[in-house]
C-alpha positions as CSV (number, residue, x, y, z in Angstrom):
1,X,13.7,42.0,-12.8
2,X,16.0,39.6,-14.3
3,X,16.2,35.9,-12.8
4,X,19.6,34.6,-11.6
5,X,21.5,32.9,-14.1
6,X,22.0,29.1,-13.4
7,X,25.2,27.6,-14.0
8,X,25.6,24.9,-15.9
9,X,26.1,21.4,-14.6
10,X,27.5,19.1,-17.3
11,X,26.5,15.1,-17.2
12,X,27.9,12.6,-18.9
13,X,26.1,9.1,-18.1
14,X,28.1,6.0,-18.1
15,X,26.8,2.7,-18.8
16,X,28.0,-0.7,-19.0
17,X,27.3,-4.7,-19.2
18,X,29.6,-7.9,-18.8
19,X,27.9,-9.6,-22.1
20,X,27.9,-8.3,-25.3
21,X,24.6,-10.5,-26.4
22,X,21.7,-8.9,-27.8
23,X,23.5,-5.5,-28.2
24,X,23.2,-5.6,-32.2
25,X,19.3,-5.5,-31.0
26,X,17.6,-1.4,-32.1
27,X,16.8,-1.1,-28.4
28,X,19.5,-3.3,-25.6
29,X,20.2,-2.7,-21.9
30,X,22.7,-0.5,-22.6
31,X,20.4,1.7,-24.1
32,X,17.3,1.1,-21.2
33,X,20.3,2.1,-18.4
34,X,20.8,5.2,-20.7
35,X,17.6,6.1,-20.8
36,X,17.3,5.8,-16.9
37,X,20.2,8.0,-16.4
38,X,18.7,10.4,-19.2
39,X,15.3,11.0,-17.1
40,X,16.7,11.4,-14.0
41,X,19.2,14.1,-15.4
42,X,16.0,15.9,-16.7
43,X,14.6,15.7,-13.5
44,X,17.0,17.6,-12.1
45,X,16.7,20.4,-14.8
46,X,16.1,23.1,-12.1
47,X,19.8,22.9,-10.5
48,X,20.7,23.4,-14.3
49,X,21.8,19.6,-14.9
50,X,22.5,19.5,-18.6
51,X,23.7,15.9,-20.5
52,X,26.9,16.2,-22.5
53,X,26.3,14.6,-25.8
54,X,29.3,12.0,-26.0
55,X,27.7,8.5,-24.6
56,X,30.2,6.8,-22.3
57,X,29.3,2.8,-23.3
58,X,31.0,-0.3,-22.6
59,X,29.7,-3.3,-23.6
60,X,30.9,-6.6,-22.9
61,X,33.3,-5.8,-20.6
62,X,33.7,-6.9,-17.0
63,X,33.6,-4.5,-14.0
64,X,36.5,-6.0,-12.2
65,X,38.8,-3.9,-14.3
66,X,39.3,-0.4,-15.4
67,X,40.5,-1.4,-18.6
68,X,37.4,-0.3,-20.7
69,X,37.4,2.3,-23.5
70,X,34.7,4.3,-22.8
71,X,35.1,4.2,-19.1
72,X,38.8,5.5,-20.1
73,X,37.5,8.4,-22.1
74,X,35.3,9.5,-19.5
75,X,38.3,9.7,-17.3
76,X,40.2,11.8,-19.8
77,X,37.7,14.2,-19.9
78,X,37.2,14.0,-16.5
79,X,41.1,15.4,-16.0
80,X,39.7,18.0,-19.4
81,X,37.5,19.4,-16.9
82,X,34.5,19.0,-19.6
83,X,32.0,16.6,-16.5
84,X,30.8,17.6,-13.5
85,X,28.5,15.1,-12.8
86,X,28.8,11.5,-14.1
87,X,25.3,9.3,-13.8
88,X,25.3,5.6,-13.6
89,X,22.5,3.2,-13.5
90,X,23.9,1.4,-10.4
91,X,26.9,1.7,-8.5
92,X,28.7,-1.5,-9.6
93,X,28.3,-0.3,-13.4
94,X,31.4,1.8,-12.7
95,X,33.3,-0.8,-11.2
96,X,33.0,-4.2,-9.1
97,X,36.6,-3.8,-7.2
98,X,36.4,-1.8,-4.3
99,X,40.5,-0.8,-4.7
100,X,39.2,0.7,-8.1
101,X,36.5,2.3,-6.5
102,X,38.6,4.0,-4.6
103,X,40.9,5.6,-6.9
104,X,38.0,6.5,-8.5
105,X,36.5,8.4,-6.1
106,X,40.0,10.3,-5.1
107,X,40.1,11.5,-9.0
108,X,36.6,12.7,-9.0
109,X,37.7,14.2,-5.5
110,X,40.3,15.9,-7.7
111,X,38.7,17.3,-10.3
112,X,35.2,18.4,-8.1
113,X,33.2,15.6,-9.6
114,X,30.3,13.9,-8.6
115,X,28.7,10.9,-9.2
116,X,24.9,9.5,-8.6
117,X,23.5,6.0,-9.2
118,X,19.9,6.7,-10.3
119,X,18.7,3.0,-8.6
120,X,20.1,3.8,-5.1
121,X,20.5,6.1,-2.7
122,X,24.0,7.4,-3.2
123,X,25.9,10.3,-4.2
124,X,29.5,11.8,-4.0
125,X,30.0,15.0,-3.0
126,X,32.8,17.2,-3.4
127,X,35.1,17.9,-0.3
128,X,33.7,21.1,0.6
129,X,30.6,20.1,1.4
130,X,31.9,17.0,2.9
131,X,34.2,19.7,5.4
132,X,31.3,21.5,6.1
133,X,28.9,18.4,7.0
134,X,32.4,17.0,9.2
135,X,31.9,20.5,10.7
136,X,28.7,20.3,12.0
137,X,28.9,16.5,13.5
138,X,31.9,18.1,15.5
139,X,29.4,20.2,16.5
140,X,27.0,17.4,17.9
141,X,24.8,18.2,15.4
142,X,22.8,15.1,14.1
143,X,24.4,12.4,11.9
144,X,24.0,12.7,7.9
145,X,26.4,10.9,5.9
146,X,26.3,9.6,2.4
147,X,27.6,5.7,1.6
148,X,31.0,6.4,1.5
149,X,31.8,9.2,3.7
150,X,31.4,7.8,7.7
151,X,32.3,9.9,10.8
152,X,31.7,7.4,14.1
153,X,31.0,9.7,16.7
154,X,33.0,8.1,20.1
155,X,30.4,10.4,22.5
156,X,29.5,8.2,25.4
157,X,25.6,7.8,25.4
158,X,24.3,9.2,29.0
159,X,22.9,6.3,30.6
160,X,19.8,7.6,31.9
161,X,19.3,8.5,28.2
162,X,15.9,6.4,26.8
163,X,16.4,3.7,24.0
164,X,14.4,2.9,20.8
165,X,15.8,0.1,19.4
166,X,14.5,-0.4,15.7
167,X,12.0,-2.9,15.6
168,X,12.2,-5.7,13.8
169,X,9.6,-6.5,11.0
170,X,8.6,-9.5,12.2
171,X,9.4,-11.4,15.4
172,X,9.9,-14.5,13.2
173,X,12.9,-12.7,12.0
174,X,14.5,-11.5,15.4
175,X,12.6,-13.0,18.2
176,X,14.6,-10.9,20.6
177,X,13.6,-7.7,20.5
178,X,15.9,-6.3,23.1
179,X,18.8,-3.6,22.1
180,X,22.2,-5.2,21.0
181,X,24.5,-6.2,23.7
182,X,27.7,-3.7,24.2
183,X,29.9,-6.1,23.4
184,X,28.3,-7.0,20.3
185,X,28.0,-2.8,19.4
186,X,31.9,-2.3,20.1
187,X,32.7,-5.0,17.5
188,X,30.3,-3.6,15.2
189,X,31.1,-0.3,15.8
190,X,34.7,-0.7,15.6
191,X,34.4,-3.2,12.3
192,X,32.7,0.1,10.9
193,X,35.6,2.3,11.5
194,X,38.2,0.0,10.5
195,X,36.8,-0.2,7.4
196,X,36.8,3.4,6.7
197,X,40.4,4.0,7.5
198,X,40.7,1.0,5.2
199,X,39.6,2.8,2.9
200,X,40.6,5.8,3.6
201,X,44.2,4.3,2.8
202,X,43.5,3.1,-0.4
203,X,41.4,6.5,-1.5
204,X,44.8,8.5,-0.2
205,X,46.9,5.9,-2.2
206,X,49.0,4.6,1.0
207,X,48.4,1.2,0.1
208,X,47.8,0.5,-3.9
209,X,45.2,-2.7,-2.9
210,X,43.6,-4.6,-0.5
211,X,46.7,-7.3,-0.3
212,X,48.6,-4.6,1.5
213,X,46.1,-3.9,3.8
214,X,45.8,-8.0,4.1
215,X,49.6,-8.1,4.8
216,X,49.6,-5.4,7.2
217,X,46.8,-6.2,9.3
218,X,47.4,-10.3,9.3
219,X,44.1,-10.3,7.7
220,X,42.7,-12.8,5.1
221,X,42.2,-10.5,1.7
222,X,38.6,-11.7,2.1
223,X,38.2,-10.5,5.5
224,X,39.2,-7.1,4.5
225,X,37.3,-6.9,1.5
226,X,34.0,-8.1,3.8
227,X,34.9,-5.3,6.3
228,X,35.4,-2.3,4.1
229,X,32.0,-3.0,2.6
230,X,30.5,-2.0,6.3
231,X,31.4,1.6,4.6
232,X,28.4,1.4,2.7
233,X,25.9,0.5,5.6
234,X,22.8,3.5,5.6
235,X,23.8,5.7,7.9
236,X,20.5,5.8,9.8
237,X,22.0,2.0,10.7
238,X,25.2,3.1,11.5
239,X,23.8,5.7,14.4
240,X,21.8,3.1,15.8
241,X,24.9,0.8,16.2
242,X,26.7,4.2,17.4
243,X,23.6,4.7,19.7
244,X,22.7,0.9,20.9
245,X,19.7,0.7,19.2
246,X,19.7,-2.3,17.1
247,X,18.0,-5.2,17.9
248,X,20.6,-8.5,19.3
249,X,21.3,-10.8,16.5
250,X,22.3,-7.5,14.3
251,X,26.1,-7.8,14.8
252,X,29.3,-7.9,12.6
253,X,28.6,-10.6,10.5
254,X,24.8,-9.7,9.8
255,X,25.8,-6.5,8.4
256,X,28.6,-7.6,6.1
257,X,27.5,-7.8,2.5
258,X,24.8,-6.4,2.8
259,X,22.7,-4.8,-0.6
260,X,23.9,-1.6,-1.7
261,X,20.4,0.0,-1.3
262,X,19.5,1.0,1.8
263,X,15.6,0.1,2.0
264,X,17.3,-3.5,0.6
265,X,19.8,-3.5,4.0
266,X,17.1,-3.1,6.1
267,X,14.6,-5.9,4.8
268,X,17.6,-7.9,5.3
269,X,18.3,-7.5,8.4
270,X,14.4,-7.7,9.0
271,X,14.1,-4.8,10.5
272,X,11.6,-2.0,10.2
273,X,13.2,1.3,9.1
């Protein structure tokens, strides 16, 4: 008996740093985020991950702009259909503005890429497995949602229903222990949503940055970039404030801000995940 054939699943690892000092050095930290990105490819070797062999490197150049030639080939290959995966050291390698992020995402979107940041806990996925995971929270099933793909389920929690707020780690930290007012979880709750149709918009191009959005909404362009990165909350976090179950004290402007890892979000907030 033969054994299935496994397809191929190209990566291409992009790195980048804001200085150029010490890259003239035999071994630099473009080099050590390479070699991150490198052994966590291999370790996914069994779903037939395979690294291209053009390196994607930009040194000395800033994240705030897309304007970076290696980050620009990557996108033309990209749209060549040569990556499937692309493999960054940490989210904000790829970029630091969140309207760039979002183009970003909609051309990977486009071309069924995905991305991965080996020092957190995200990853893209393509939209069919995002339809099918929309699919089953229709279907009450329970809530898993990657960073940047949130679904806030309005299902009115039956009051009789038992609470277990998440306990905080230390009562020095939050020395109320009782569950999150409702007024407090509304605002929360509906911060989180309005920061995913914000970006929603800017993903679906309606508005081409977050001054539109600003203009629109009579918000400060700090205010929405502060709300749209509630997006990236864990989701386990986001079902409790869906649920009730944080702790009083956790509210809108505790959450904004917060680290992009999510074992970081929780220590915190002080809380016990």
């Amino acid at each position: 008996m033969t054994s299935p054939i496994r397809q191929k699943v190209r990566c291409a690892i992009y790195t980048r740093v804001s200085t150029d000092s010490g890259l003239d050095q035999d071994f630099n930290s473009l080099d050590a985020r390479y070699d991150a990105a490198q052994a966590y490819i291999r370790s996914q070797a069994h779903a037939g991950w395979t690294l291209v062999r053009t390196r994607y490197d930009d040194g000395g150049f800033s994240g705030g702009s897309t304007n970076r030639p290696a980050l620009q080939q990557l996108l033309d290959d990209i749209r060549a259909h040569r990556i499937n995966v692309i493999v960054v050291y940490k989210v904000d390698r790829l970029t630091r503005a969140l309207a760039d992020f979002a183009k970003l995402v909609k051309l990977f979107d486009a071309h069924g890429v995905s991305f991965v940041s080996v020092t957190q806990q995200f990853k893209s996925e393509r939209d069919s497995e995002a339809q099918d995971r929309r699919h089953s929270v229709e279907q009450d099933e329970p809530l898993h949602r990657d960073p940047h793909t949130l679904v806030v389920p309005w299902k009115k929690t039956p009051s009789k229903r038992p609470r277990e707020t998440i306990l905080p780690a230390s009562t020095s930290s939050h020395p109320d222990p009782r569950p999150i007012r409702a007024e407090t979880r509304a605002k929360l709750v509906t911060a989180i949503a309005k920061g995913r149709r914000w970006l929603d918009k800017l993903i679906a191009g309606t508005v081409t940055n977050v001054d539109q959005i600003a203009a629109r909404d009579k918000s400060s362009i700090r205010q929405v970039n502060r709300t749209i990165t509630l997006v990236f909350i864990a989701p386990a976090l986001v079902q409790a404030a869906v649920d009730g179950r944080l702790p009083r004290g956790v509210g809108v402007s505790a959450v904004r801000d917060l680290p992009a890892e999510w074992d970081r979000q929780y220590e915190r907030l002080g809380l016990t995940p």
